[in-house]
N, C-alpha and C positions, 0 to 999 in steps of 0.2 A: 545745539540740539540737545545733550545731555540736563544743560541747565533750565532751558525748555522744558523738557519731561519731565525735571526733577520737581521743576514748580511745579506743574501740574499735578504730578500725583498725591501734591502735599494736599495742593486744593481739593482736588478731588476728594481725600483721605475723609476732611471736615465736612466735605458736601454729603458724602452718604453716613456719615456720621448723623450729622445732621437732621438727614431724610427718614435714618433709622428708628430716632431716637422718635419724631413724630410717629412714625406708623405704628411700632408698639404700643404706642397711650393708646392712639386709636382704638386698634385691633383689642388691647386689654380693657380699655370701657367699654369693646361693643357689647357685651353680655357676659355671663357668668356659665364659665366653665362647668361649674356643679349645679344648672338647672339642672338638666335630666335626673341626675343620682339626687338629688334635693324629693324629685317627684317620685324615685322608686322605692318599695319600700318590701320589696324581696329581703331574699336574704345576703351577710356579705355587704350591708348597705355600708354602715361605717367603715368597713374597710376597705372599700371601692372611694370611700371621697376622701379617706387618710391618701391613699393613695395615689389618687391623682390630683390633693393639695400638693404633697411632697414633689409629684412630676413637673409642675409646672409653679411649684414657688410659690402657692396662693397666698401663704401665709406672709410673705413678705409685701413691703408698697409696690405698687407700678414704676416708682427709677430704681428701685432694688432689684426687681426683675429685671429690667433692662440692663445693669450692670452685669449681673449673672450670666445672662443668654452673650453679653458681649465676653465674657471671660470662657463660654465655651465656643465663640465664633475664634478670636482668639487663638483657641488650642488648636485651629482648626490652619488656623495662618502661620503662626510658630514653626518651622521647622522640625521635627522629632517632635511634635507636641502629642501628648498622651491622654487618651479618652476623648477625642474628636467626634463629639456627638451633634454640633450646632443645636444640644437644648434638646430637653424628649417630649414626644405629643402626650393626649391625653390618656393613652393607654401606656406609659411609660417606654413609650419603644423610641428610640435614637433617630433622629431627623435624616443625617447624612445620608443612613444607605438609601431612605425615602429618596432621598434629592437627588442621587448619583442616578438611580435608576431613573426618576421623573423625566431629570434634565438631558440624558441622552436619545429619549423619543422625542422631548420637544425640539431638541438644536437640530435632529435629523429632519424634520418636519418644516423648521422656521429657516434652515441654511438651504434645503431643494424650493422651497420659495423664492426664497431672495434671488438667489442664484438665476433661479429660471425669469422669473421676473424683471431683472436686470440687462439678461442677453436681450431679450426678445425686445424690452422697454428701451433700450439704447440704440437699438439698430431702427426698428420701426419710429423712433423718434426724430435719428438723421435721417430717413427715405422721409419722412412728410415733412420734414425741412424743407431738402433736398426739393420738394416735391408741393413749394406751398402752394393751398388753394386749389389743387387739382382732386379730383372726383378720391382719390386715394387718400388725400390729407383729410377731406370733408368725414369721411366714411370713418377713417382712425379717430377723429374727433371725437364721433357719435357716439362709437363703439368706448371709446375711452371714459367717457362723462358718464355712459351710462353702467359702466361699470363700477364705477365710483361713487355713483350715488345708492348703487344697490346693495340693503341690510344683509351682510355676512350670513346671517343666519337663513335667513331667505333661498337666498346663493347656493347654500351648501343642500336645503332640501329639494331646490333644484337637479342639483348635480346627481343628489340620492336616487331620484326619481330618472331620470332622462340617460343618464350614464350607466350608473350601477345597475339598479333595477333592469331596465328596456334592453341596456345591452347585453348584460348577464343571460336573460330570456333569448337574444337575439345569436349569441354563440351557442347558446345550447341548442340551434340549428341554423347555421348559417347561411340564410339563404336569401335571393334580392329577383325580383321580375326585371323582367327588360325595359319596364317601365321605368323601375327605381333604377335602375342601375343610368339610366338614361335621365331622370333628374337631375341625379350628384352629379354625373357627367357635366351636363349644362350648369352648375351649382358650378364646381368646381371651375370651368370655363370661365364665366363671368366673372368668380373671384381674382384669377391668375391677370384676366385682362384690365381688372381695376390696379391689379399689383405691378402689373408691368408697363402700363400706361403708354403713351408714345400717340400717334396721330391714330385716326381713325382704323388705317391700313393696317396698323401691326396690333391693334388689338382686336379687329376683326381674325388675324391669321391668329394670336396669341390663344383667340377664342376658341378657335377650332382646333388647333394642336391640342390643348391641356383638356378639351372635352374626348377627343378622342383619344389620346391618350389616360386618361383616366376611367372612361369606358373601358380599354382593353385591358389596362390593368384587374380591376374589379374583376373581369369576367375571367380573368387567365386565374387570379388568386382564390376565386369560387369555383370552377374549373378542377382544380388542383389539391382542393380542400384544403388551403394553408393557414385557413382559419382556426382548423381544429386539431395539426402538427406544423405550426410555423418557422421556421427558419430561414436563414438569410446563407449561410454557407461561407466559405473561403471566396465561392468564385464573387459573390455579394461583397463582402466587405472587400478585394479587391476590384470590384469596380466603383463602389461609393466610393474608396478612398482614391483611386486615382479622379473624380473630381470632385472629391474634397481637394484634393491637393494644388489641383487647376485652378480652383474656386479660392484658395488662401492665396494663392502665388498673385494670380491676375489681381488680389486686393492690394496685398501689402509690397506688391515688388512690381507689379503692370505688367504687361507684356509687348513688350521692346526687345529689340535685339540686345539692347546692353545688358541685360538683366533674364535673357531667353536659359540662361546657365540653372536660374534659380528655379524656374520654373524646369527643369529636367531634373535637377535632384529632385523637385519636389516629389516631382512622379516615379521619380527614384526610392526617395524614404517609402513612399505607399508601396509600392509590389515589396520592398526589401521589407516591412511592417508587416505587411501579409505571409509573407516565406517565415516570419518567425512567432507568427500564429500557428501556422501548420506544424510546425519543427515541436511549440508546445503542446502540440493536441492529445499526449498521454498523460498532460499534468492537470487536464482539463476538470477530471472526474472527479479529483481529490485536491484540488485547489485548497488552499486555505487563502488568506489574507495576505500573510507574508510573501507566498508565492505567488500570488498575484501582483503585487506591487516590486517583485524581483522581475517578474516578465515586461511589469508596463515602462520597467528602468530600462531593460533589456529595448526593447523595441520605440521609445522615445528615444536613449542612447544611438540603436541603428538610425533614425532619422535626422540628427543632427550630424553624422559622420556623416552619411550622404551628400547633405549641405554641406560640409567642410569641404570634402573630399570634392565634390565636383560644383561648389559656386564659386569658384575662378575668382576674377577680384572684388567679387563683393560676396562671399564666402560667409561672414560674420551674418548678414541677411539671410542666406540660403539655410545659415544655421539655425538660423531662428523658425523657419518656416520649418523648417525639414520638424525640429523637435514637434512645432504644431501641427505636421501631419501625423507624428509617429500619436500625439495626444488623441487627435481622432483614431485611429486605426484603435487605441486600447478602448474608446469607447464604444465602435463598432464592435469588438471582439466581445467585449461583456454584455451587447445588448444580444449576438449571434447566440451567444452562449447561453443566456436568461431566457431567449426565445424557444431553444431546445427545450428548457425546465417546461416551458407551458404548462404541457399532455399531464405530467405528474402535481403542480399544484391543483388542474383544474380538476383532477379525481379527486385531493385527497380535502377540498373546497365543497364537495358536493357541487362541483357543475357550476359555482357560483366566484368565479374567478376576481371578479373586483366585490370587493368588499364594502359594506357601509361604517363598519364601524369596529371599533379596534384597532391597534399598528401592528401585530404579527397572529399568524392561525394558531390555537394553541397545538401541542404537540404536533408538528409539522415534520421535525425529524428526516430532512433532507439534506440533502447536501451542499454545498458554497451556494452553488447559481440558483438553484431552488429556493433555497432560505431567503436570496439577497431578489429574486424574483419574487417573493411572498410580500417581503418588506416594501417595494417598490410598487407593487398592486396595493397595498395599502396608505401608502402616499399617497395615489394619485389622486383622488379625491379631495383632501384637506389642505394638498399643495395646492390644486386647482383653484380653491376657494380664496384662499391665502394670497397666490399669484393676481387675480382678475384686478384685484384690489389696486396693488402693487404697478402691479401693469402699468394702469390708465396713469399713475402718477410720473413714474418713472419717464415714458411716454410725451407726456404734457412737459415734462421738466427739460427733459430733452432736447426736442423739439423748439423750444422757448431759446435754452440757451444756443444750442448752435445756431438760429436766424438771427443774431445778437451778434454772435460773434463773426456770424460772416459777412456781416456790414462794416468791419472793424477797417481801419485803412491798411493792415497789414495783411490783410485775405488781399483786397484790393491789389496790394503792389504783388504781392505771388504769384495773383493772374496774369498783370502786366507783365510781368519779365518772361512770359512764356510757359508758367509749369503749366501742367497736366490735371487735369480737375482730380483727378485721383491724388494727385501728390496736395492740392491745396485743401481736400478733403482731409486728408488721413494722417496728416503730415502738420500741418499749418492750426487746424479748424476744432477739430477734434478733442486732441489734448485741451487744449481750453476752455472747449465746453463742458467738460468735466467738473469743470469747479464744482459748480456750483449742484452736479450732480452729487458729487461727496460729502457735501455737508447733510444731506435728504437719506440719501443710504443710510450713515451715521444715524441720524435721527428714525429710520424705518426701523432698521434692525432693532435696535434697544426695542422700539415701538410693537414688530410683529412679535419680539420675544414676552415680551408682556402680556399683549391683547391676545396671545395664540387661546387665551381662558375660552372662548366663545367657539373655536373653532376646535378645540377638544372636547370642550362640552356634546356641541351635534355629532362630533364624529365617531363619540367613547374612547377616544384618543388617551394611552395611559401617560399622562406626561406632566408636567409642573401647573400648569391650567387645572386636571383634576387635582393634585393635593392643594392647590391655593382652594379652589373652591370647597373640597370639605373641609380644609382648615375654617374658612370663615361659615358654612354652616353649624360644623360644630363647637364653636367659639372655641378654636386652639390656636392660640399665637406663634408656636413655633413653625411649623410648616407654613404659617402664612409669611412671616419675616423668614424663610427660607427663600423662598418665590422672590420675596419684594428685595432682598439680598443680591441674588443674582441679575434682577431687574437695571438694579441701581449701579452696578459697577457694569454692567454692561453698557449701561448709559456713558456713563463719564469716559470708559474706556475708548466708545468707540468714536466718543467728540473729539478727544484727544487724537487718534490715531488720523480723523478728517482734518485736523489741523496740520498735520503732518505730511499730508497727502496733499494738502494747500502748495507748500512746499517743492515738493517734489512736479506737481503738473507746472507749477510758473514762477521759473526759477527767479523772480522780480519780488516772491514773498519771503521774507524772511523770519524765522521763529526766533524770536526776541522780546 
């Protein structure tokens, strides 16, 4: 493994060396830094182009330049290395803190993509496996292809309009006829009974449940006005979590008597999750960071004892569950929490809660959940765009590989001997359909971290997308080999680590 890695990063080392050395000529032929000051003829002219010859080296050739920028990228790699500028722009100002700041709006923007894209794409992938050819696989198809084929930039004025826009208008009075509410109803219906499929019978009952069901909800939460003070509460997040908890147990453990233990912690970790949401609720107001992540230690820690303490002899399983309920429960709690903040962004937003453009409100001057609720109203839009994409491939990929894999004759003899479609699913099936999912991640990530340019652009997004783009309007090299910098080692970085991951899903591969 070590010699493995070691080769690779040598390769890698040359490859962006490489890639570097190309994009600089590029970016330094594309045009001349001193047009503009060439055309001014104010005052300060000569010392505005002395000036920014000296910034960016004009005076020297295009491989002298590149030497240069590598000897301040360099300082930047060096351990204790002094004056870590990565190269200064056209106004003489230092690259680095540009890029520190750029690239922590873009990874929060490109990692709540991935991420969401990933669950959603992996799971809906095995259900239309699961599921080939049936009215749910056809409709995921559609849905899929045509998400894929549609211009990003299109997408996101979509989203501006039908989300931001209409719904923005539509909280600043929340209100629905018996009419509407009795569409989505039947909307909603019709969706759940394509998602839960089964014969004619149980998508007729399927139909009428989640229509009524969805009617009463609607009318009790307009009722209530929860639209314009929302919350979810203690008694909320311990009832989602105890079936979350049901819902992880009955995946990963079934529900058998041999295994009935795992499923009691489970619902064990969830209420004992919830008692140490309550027990925190005076650290609520003044949260930082660290205290948060002291509580979600706290309360994943409770759900793994739980599973220790009461899954019997298969304890190590219940442990595992138990920590993935306590993980849900800190999710629940920060979204209970973020849903209090509401009231307070949407005054201090003017009414206008989701955002079109920007990634934080300026001077907002609120507190943890406030803040981290500002920032996630303004995600939602850019991920959504970003996601749709993602989705449909993820999806397709999925999909592809596990009806591949479960024709394999090793699916075959696991059924033979009696397991459990759940155990041949989740156990057998799965892991190996992975493969070929890891090498697409790998390649997305570097991909969405790159291409997010178009998706900052629509959204005013301040992130590595804007400095790449005024670097190459204002013909400045260094922010644009900033961008293309982080681009490139993200690439290789994260081939390497899918190679690794090769490994680890099918222990038949060996890095060698």
């Amino acid at each position: 493994m070590l010699v493995f890695v070691a080769r690779r990063l040598v390769v890698s080392f040359f490859i962006v060396l490489a890639s570097t050395a190309l994009m600089y000529v590029l970016v330094a032929l594309s045009g001349n830094p001193l047009q503009r000051l060439l055309e001014y003829n104010g005052p300060g002219r000569a010392e505005r182009i002395a000036a920014r010859t000296r910034a960016l080296n004009l005076d020297v050739p295009v491989p002298g330049r590149y030497v240069l920028w590598l000897q301040d990228v360099g300082r930047c790699i060096v351990p204790g290395g002094d004056d870590c500028t990565m190269g200064l722009d056209a106004q003489s100002r230092p690259v680095l803190p540009q890029l520190q700041s750029a690239i922590g709006s873009t990874l929060r923007l490109v990692i709540a993509a991935t991420v969401l894209a990933l669950l959603l794409g992996v799971i809906t992938g095995i259900v239309t496996a699961l599921r080939q050819y049936s009215t749910f696989d056809y409709g995921v198809t559609l849905i899929a292809f045509l998400c894929f084929s549609l211009p990003l930039f299109w997408v996101s004025t979509l989203l501006k309009q039908y989300v931001a826009i209409d719904l923005n208008s539509w909280l600043a009075n929340p209100e629905m006829t018996y009419a509407a509410l009795l569409g989505v109803a039947l909307i909603a219906g019709l969706i759940w009974a394509v998602v839960i499929g089964g014969e004619r019978r149980t998508r007729l009952i399927v139909f009428g449940v989640s229509a009524v069901a969805t009617f009463t909800t609607l009318f009790v939460l307009l009722t209530t006005n929860w639209f314009r003070r929302p919350t979810m509460g203690l008694l909320g997040i311990l009832l989602i979590g105890l079936v979350m908890a049901f819902l992880w147990a009955a995946l990963f453990a079934g529900l058998r008597p041999r295994t009935r233990r795992v499923l009691y912690s489970a619902l064990a970790a969830a209420a004992a999750g919830t008692v140490v949401v309550a027990l925190a609720g005076p650290l609520m107001r003044s949260m930082t960071w660290w205290s948060f992540i002291a509580v979600s230690l706290v309360i994943i820690g409770v759900g793994v004892a739980a599973g220790l303490v009461g899954g019997g002899h298969v304890k190590r399983l219940a442990a595992q569950i138990g920590g993935l309920v306590g993980v849900t429960v800190v999710v629940l709690m920060a979204i209970d929490q973020m849903l209090g903040a509401y009231p307070y962004v949407y005054r201090r937003t003017g009414g206008r809660p989701i955002p079109t453009t920007g990634s934080e409100t300026p001077n907002l001057d609120g507190n943890f959940w406030q803040t981290n609720l500002d920032l996630a109203l303004h995600l939602l839009l850019p991920t959504l765009a970003i996601m749709l994409i993602s989705f449909a491939s993820y999806t397709r990929y999925t999909r592809a590989s596990m009806l591949d894999v479960l024709n394999q004759d090793y699916v075959r003899t696991a059924r033979a001997k009696g397991l459990n479609e759940r155990t041949v699913i989740v156990r057998h099936s799965f892991r190996n359909a992975l493969i070929p999912l890891a090498t697409l991640v790998a390649f997305d990530f570097a991909g969405v971290l790159g291409g997010a340019v178009v998706t900052e652009t629509v959204f005013g997004w301040s992130g590595m997308g804007l400095m790449f783009q005024r670097g190459l309007t204002n013909v400045d090299p260094n922010p644009v080999m900033a961008f293309f910098l982080v681009t490139a080692v993200a690439t290789v970085v994260f081939n390497m680590i899918a190679d690794i991951a090769y490994a680890y899903l099918d222990p038949r591969i060996r890095l060698s």
